[in-house]
C-alpha positions as CSV (number, residue, x, y, z in Angstrom):
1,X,97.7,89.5,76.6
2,X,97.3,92.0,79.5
3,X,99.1,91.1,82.3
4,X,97.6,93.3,84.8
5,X,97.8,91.9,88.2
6,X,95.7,93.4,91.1
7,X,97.2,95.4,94.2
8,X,97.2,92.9,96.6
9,X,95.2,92.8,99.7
10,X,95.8,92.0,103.2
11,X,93.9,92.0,106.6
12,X,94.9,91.6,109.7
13,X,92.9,89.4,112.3
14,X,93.1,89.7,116.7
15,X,92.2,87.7,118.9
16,X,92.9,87.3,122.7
17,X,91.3,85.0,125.3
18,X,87.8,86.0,126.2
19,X,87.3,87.6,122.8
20,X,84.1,85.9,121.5
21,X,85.8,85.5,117.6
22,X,88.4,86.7,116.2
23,X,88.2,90.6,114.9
24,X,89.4,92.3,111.7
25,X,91.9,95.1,113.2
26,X,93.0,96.3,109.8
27,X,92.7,95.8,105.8
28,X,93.5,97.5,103.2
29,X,94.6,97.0,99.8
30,X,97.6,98.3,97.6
31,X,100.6,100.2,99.6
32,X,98.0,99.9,102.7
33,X,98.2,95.9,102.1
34,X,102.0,95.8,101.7
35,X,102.1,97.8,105.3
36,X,100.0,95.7,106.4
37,X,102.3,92.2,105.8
38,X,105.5,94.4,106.5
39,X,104.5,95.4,109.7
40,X,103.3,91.6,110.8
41,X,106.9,90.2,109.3
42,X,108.6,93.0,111.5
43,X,106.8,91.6,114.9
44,X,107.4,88.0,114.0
45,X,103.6,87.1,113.1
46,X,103.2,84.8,110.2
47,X,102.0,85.6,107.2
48,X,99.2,83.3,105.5
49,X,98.9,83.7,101.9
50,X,95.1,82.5,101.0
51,X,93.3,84.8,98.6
52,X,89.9,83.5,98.8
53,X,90.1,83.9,102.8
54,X,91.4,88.0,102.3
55,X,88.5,88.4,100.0
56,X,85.8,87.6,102.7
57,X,87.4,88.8,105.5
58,X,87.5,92.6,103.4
59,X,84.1,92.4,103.3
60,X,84.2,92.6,106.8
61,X,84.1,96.2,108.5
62,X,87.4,97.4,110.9
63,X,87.1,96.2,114.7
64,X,84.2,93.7,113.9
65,X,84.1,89.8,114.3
66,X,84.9,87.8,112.1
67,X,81.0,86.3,110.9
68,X,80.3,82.8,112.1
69,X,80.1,81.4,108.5
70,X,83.9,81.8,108.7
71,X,84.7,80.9,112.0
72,X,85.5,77.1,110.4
73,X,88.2,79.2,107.9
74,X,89.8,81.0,110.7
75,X,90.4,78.6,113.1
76,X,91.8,76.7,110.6
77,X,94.4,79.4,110.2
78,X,94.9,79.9,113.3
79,X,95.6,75.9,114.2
80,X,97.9,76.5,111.3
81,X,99.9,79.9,113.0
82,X,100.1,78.3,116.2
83,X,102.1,75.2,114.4
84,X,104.2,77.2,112.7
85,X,105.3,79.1,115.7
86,X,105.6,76.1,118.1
87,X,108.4,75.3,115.6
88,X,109.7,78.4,115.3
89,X,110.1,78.1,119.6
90,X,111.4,74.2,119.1
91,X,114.2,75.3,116.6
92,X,114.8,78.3,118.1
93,X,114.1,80.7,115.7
94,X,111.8,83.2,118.1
């Protein structure tokens, strides 16, 4: 049995208040990928593991909004990063 495993894939998501959806601000796969999470650990963002979610969101080009079909995805992600950093700011850990 092969046991090949793919590079891994990562994209990076921005949004700030007036912003009509989130944007893709970069993606990438392999070395590119593994910048990509390194980078976001190094500035304190979480990092969401959901492969399905990555593979859409590639599809999407650089510095466009995330389509409407997955707005539902994405903002469950984000209720998700903004949990996990108010506890991060209750224990202290920021």
């Amino acid at each position: 049995m092969d046991n090949f495993k793919p590079p891994p894939s990562a994209v990076a998501l921005a949004y700030q208040t007036g912003d009509s959806a989130p944007r893709v601000v970069a993606k990438g796969r392999g070395m590119i990928a593994e910048q990509i999470i390194e980078r976001a650990k190094e500035h304190g963002v979480a990092v969401h593991e959901s492969k399905e979610l990555v593979a859409l969101l590639m599809q999407v080009e650089l510095d466009d909004d995330i389509p409407p079909a997955l707005y539902r995805a994405v903002a469950e992600l984000l209720a998700w990063l903004y949990r996990v950093e108010a506890a991060q700011q209750r224990d202290g850990n920021v």
